[in-house]
VOPA-483565 format. One record per residue: residue number from 1; residue in one letter; x, y, z of N, C-alpha, C, O in turn. Coordinates in Angstrom, 2 decimals, m for minus. Example, Ala and Ser with C-alpha at 12.3 -4.5 7.8 and 13.67 -1.06 7.14 Angstrom:
BEGIN
<n: 1&res: A&nc1: 13.19&nc2: m5.69&nc3: 7.80&cac1: 12.30&cac2: m4.50&cac3: 7.80&cc1: 13.20&cc2: m3.30&cc3: 7.80&oc1: 14.24&oc2: m3.32&oc3: 8.46>;
<n: 2&res: S&nc1: 12.85&nc2: m2.25&nc3: 7.08&cac1: 13.67&cac2: m1.06&cac3: 7.14&cc1: 12.90&cc2: 0.03&cc3: 7.87&oc1: 13.41&oc2: 1.14&oc3: 8.04>;
This chain:
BEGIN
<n: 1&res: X&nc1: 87.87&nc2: 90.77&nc3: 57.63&cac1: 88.32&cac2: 92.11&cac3: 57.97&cc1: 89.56&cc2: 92.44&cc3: 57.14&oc1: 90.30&oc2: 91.52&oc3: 56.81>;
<n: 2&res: X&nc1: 89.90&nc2: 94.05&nc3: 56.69&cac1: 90.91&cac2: 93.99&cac3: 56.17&cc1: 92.41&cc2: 94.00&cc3: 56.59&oc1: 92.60&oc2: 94.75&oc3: 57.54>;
<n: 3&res: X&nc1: 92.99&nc2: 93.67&nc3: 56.34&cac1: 94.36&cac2: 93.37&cac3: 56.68&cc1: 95.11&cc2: 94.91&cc3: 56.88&oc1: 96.18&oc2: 94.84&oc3: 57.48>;
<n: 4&res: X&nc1: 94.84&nc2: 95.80&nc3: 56.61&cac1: 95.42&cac2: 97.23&cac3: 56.03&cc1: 94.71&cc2: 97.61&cc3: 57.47&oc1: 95.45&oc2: 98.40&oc3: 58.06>;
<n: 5&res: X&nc1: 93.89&nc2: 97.40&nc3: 57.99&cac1: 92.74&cac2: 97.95&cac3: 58.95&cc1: 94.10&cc2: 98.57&cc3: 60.37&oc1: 94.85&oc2: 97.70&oc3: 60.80>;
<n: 6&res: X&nc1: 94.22&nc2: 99.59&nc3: 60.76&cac1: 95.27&cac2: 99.91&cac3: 62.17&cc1: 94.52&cc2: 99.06&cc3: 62.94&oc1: 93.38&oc2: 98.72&oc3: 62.65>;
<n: 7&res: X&nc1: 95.06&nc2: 98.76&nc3: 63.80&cac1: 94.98&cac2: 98.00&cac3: 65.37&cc1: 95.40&cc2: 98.30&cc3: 65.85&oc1: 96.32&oc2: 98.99&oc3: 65.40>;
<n: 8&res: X&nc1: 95.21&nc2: 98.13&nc3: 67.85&cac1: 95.56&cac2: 98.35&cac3: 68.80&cc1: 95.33&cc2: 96.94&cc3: 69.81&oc1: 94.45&oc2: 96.09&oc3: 69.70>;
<n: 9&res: X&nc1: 96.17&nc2: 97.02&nc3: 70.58&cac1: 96.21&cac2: 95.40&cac3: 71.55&cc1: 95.66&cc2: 96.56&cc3: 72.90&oc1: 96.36&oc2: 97.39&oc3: 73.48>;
<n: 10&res: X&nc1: 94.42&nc2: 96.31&nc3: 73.10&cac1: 94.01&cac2: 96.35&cac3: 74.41&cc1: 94.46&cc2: 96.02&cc3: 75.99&oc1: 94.77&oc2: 94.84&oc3: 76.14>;
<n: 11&res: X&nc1: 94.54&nc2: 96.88&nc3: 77.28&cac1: 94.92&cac2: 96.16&cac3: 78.09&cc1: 93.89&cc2: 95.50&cc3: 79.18&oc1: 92.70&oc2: 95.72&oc3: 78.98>;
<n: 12&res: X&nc1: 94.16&nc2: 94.89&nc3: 80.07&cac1: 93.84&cac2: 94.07&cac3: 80.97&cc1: 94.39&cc2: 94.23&cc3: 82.65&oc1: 95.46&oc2: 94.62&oc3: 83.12>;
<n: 13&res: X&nc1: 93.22&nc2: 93.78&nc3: 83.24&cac1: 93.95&cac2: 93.57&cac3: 84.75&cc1: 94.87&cc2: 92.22&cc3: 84.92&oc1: 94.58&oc2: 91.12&oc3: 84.46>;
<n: 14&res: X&nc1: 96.12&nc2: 92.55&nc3: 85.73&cac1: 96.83&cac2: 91.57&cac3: 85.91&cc1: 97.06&cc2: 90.62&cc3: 85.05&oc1: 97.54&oc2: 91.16&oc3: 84.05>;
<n: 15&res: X&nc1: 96.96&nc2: 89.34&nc3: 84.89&cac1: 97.54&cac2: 88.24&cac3: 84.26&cc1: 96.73&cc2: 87.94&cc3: 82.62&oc1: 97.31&oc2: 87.35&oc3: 81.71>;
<n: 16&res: X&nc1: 95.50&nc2: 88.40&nc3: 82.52&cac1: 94.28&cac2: 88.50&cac3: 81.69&cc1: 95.27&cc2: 89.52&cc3: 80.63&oc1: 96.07&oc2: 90.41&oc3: 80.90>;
<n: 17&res: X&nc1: 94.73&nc2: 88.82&nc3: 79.05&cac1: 95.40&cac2: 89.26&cac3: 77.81&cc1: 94.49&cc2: 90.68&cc3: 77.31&oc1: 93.28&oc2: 90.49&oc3: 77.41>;
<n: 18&res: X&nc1: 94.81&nc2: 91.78&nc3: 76.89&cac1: 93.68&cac2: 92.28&cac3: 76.59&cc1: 93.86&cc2: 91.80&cc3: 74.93&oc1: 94.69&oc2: 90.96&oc3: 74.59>;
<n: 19&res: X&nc1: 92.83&nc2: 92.55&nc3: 73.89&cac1: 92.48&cac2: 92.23&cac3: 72.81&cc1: 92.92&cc2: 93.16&cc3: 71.88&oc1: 93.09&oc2: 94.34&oc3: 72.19>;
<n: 20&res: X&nc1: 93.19&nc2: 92.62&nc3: 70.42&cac1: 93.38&cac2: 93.44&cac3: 69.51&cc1: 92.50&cc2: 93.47&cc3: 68.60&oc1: 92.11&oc2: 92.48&oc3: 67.98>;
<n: 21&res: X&nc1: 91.96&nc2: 95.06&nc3: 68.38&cac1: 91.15&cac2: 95.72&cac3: 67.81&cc1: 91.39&cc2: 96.42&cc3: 67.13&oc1: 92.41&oc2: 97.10&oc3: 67.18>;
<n: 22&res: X&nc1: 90.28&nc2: 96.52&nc3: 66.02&cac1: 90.48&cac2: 97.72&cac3: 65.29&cc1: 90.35&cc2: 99.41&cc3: 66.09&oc1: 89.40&oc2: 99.76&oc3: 66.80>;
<n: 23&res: X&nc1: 91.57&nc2: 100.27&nc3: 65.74&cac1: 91.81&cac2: 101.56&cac3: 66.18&cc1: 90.57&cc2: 102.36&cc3: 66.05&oc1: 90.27&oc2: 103.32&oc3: 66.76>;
<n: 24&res: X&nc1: 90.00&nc2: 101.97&nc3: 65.23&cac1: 89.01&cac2: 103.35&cac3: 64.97&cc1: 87.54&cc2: 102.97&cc3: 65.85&oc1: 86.80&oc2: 103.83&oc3: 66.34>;
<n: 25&res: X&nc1: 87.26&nc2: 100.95&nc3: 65.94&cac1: 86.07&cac2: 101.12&cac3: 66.69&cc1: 86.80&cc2: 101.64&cc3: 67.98&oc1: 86.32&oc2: 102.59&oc3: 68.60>;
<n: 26&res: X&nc1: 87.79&nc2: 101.12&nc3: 68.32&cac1: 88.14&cac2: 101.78&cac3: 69.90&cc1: 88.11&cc2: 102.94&cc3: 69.86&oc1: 87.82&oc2: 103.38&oc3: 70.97>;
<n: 27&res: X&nc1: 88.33&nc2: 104.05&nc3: 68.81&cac1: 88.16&cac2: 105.27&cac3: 69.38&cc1: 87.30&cc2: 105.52&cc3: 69.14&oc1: 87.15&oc2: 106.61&oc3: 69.69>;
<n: 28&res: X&nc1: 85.97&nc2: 105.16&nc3: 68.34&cac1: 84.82&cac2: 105.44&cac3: 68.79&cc1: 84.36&cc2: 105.56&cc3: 70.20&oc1: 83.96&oc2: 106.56&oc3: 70.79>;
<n: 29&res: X&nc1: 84.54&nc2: 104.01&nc3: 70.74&cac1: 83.65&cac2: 103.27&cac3: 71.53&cc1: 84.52&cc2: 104.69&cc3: 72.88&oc1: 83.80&oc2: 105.27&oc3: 73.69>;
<n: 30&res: X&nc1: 85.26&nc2: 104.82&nc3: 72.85&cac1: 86.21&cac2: 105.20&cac3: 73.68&cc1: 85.99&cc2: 106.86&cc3: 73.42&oc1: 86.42&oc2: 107.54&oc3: 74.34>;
<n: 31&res: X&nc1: 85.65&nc2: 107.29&nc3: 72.76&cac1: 85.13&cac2: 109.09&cac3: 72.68&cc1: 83.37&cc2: 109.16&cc3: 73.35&oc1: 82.86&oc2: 110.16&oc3: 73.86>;
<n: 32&res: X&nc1: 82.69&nc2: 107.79&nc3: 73.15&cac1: 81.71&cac2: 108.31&cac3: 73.68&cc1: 81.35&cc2: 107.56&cc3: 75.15&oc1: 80.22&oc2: 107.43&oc3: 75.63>;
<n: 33&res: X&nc1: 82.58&nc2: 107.12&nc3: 75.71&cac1: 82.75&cac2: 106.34&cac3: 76.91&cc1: 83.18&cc2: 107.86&cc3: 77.69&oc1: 82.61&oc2: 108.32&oc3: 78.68>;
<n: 34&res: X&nc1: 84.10&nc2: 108.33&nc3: 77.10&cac1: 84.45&cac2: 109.60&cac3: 77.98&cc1: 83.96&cc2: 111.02&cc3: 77.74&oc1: 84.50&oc2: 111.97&oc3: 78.32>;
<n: 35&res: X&nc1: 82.92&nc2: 111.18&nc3: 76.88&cac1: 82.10&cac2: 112.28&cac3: 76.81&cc1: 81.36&cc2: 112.14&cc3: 77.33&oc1: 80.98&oc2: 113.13&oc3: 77.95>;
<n: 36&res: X&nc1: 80.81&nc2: 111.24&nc3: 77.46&cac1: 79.05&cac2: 110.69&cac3: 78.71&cc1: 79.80&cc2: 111.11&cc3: 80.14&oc1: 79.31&oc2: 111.92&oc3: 80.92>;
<n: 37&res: X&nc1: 80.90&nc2: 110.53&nc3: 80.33&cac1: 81.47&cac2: 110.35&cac3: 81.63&cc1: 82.19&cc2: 111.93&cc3: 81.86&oc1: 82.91&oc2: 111.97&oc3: 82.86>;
<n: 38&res: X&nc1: 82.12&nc2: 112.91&nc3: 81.25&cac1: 82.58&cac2: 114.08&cac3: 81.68&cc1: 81.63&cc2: 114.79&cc3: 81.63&oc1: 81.89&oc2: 115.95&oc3: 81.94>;
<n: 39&res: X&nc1: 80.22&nc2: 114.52&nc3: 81.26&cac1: 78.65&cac2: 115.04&cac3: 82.09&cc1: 78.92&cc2: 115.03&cc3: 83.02&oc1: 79.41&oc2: 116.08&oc3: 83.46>;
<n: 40&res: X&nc1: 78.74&nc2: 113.41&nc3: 84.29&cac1: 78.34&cac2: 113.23&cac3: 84.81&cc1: 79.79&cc2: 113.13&cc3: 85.82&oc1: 80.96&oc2: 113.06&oc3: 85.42>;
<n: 41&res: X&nc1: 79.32&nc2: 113.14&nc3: 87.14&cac1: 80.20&cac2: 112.47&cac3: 88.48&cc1: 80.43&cc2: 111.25&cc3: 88.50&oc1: 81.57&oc2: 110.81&oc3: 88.42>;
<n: 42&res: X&nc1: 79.50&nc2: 110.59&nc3: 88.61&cac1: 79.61&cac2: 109.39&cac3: 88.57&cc1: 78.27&cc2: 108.29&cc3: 87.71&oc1: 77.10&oc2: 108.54&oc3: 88.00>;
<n: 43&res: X&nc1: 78.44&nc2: 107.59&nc3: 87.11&cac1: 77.86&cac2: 106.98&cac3: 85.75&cc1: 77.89&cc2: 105.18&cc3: 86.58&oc1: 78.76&oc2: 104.83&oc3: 87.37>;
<n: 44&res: X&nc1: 76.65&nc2: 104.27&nc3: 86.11&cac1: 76.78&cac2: 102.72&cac3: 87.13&cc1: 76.91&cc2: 101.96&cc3: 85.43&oc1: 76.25&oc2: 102.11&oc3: 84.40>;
<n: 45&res: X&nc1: 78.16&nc2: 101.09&nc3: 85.82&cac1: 78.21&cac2: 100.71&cac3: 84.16&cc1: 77.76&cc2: 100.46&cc3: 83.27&oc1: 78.11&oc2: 100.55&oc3: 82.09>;
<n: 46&res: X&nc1: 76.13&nc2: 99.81&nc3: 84.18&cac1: 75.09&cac2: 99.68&cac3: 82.64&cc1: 74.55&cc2: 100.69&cc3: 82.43&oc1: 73.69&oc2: 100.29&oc3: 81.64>;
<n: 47&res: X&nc1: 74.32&nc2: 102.02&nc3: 82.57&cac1: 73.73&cac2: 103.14&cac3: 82.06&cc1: 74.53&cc2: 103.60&cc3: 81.03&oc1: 74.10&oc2: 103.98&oc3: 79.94>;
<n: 48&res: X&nc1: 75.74&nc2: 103.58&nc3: 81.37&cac1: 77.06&cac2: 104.15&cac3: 80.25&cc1: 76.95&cc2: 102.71&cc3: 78.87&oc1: 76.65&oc2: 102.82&oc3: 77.69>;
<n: 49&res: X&nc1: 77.30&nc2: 101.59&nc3: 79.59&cac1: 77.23&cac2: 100.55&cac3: 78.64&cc1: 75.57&cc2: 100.84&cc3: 77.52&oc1: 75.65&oc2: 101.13&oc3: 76.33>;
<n: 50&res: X&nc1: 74.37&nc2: 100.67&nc3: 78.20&cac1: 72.81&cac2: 101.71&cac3: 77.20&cc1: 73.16&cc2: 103.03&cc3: 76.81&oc1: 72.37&oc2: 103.36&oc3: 75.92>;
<n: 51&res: X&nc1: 73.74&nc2: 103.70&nc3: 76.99&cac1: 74.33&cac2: 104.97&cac3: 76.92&cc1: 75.28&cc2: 104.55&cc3: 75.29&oc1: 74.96&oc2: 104.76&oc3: 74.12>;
<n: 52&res: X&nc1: 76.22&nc2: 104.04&nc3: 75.76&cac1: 77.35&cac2: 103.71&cac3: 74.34&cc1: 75.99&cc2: 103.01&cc3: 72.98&oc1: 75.74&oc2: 103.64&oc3: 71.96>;
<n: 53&res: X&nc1: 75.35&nc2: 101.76&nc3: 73.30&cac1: 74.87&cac2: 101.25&cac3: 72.51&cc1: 73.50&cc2: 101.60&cc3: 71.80&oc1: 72.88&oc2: 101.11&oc3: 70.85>;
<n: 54&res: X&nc1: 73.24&nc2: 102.91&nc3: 72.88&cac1: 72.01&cac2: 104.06&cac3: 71.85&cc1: 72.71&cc2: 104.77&cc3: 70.87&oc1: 72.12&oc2: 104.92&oc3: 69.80>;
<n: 55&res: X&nc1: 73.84&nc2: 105.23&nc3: 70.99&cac1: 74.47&cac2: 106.00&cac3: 70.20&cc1: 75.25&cc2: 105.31&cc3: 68.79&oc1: 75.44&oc2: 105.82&oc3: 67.69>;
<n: 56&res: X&nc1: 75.67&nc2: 103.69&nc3: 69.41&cac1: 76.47&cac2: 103.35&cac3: 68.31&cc1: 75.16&cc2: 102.02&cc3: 67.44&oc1: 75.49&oc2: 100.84&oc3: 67.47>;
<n: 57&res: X&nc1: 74.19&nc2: 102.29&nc3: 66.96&cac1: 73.08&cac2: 101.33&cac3: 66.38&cc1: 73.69&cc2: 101.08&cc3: 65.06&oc1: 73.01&oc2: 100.29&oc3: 64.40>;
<n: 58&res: X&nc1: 74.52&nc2: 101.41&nc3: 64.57&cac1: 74.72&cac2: 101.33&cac3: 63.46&cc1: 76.30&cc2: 100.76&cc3: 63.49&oc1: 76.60&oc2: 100.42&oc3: 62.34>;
<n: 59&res: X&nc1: 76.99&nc2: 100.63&nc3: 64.08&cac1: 77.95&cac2: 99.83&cac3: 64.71&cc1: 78.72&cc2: 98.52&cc3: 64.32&oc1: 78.66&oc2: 97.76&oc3: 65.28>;
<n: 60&res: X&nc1: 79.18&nc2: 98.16&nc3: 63.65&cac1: 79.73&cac2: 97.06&cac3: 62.85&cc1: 80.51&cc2: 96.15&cc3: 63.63&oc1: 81.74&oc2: 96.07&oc3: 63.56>;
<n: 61&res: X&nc1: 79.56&nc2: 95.26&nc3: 64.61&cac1: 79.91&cac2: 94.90&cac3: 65.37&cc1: 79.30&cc2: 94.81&cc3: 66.78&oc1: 78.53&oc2: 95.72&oc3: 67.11>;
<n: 62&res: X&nc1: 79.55&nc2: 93.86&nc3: 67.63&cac1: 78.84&cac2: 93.58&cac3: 68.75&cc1: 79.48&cc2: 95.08&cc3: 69.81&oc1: 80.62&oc2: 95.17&oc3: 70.25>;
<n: 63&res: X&nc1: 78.40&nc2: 96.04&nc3: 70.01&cac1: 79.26&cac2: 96.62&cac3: 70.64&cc1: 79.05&cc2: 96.77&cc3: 72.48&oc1: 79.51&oc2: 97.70&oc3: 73.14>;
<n: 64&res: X&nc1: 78.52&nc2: 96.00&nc3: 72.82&cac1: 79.00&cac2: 95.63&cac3: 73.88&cc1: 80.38&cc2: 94.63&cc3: 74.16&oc1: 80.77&oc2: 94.65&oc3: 75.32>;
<n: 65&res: X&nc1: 80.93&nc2: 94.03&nc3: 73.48&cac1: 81.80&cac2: 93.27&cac3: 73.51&cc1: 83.06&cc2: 94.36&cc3: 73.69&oc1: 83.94&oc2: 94.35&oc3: 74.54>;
<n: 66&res: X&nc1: 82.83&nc2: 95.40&nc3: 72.50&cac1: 83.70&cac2: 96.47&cac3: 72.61&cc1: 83.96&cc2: 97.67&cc3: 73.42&oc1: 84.88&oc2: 98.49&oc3: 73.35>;
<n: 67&res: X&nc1: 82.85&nc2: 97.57&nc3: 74.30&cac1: 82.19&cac2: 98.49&cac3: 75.32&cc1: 83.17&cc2: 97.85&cc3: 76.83&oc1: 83.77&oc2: 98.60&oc3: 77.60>;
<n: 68&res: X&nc1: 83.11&nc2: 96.53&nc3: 76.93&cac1: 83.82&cac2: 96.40&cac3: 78.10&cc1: 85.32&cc2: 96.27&cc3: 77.93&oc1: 86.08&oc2: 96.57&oc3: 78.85>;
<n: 69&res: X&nc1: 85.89&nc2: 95.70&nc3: 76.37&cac1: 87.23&cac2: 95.75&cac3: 76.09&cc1: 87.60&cc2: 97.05&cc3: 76.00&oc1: 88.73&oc2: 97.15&oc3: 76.47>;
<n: 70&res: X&nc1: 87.01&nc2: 98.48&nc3: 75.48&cac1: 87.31&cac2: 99.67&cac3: 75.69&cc1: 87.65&cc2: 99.85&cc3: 77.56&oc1: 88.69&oc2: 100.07&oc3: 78.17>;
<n: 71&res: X&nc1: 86.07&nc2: 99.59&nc3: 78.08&cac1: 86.55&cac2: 100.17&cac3: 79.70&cc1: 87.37&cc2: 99.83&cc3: 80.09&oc1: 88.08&oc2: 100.54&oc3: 80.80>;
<n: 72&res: X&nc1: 87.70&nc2: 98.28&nc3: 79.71&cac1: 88.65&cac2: 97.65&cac3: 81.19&cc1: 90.15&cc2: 98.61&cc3: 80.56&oc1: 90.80&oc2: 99.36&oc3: 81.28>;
<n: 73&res: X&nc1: 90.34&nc2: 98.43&nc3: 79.62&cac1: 91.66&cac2: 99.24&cac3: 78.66&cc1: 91.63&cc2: 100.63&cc3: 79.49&oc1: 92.67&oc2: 100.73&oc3: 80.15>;
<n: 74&res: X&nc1: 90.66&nc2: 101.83&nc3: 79.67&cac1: 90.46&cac2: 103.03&cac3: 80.08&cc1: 90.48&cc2: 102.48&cc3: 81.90&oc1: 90.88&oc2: 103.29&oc3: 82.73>;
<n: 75&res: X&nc1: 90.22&nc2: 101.65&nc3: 82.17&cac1: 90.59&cac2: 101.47&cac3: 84.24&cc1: 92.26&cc2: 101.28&cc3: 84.05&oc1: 93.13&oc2: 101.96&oc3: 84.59>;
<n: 76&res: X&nc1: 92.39&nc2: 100.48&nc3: 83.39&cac1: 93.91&cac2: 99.77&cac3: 83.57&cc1: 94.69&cc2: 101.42&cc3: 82.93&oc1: 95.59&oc2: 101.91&oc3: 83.61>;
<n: 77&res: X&nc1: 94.42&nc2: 101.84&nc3: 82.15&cac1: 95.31&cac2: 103.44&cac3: 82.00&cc1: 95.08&cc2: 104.20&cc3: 82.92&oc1: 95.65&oc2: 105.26&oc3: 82.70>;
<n: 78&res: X&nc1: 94.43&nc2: 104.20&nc3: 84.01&cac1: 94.15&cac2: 104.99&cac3: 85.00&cc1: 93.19&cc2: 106.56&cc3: 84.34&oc1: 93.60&oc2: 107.69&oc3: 84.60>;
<n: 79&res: X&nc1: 92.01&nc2: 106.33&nc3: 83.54&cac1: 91.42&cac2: 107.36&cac3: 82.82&cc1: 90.29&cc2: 107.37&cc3: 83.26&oc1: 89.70&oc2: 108.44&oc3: 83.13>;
<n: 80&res: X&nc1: 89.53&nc2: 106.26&nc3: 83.92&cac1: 88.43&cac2: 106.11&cac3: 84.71&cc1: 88.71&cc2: 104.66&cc3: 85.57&oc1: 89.33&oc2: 103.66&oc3: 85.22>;
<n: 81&res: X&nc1: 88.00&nc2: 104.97&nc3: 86.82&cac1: 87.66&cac2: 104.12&cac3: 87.84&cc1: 86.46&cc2: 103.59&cc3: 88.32&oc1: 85.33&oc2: 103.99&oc3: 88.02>;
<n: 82&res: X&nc1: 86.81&nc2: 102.48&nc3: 89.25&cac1: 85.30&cac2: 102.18&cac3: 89.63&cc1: 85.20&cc2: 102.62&cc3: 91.31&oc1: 86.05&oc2: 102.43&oc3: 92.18>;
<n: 83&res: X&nc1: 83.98&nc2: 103.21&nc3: 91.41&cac1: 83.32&cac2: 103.48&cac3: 92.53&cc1: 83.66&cc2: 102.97&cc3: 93.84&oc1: 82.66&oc2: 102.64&oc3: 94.49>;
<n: 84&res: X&nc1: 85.03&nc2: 102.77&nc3: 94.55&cac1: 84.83&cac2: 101.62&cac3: 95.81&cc1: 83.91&cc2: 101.32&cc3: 96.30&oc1: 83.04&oc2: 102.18&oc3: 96.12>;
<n: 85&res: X&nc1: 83.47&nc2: 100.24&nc3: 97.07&cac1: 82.38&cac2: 99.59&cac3: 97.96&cc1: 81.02&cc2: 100.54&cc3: 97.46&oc1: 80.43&oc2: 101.27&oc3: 98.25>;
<n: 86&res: X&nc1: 80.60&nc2: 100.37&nc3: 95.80&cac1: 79.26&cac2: 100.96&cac3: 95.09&cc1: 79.18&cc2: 100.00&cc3: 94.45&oc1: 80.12&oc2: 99.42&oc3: 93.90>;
<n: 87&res: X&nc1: 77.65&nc2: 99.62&nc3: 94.42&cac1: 77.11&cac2: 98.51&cac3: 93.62&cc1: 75.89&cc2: 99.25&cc3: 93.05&oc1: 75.81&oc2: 100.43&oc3: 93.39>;
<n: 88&res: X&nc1: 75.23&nc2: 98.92&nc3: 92.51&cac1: 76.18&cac2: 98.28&cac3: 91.10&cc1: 77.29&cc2: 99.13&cc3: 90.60&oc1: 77.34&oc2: 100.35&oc3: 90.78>;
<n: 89&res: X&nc1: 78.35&nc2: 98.28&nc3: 89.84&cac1: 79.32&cac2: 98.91&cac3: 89.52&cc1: 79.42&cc2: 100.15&cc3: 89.07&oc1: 78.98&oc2: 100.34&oc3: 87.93>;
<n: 90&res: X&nc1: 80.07&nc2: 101.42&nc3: 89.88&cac1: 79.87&cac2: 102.48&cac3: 89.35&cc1: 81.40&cc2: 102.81&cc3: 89.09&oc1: 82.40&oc2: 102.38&oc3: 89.67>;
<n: 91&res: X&nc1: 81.28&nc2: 103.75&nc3: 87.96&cac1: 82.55&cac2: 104.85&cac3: 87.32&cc1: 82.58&cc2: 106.26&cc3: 87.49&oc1: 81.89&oc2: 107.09&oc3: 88.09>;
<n: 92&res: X&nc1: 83.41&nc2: 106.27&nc3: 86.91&cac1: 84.39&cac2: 107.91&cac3: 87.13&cc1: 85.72&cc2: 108.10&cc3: 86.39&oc1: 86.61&oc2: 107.31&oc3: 86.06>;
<n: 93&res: X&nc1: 85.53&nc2: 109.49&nc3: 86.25&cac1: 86.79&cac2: 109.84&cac3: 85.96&cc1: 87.67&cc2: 109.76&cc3: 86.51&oc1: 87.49&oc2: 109.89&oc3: 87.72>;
<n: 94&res: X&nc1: 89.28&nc2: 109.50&nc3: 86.03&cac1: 90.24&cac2: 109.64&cac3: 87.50&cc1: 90.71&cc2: 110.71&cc3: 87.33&oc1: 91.47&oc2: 111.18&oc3: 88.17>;
């Protein structure tokens, strides 16, 4: 990867490190995490997670890997939430 590439250090719940990534897949992964999610009310994470990875096929990179390091980053900013006592895991906007 190139060295010149921007990054961003991802966050995490509690004690858990988040990750540093390149800026631009996160704002990919992260524009079409919150355009799906401002359709809908409420989205169950693997529809959004098939949702992100129809759109990004061409993707340089595992992007599910980047799909949950984006969300957990977007819960921990308080930009989406999960569903209380809903299974399977469901989201929302906050």
């Amino acid at each position: 990867m190139n060295k010149d590439v921007e990054k961003i250090l991802t966050k995490n719940f509690g004690d858990k490190k988040g990750v540093n990534i390149s800026k631009a897949k996160y704002d990919q992964v992260k524009n079409m995490i919150m355009d799906k999610m401002k359709k809908q009310d409420t989205i169950t994470m693997s529809e959004l997670s098939e949702y992100v990875k129809s759109q990004l096929k061409n993707f340089d990179g595992k992007v599910g890997w980047y799909f949950m390091a984006v969300k957990l980053d977007l819960e921990v900013k308080n930009l989406i939430e999960r569903v209380p006592n809903k299974l399977p895991q469901t989201l929302r906007l906050k």
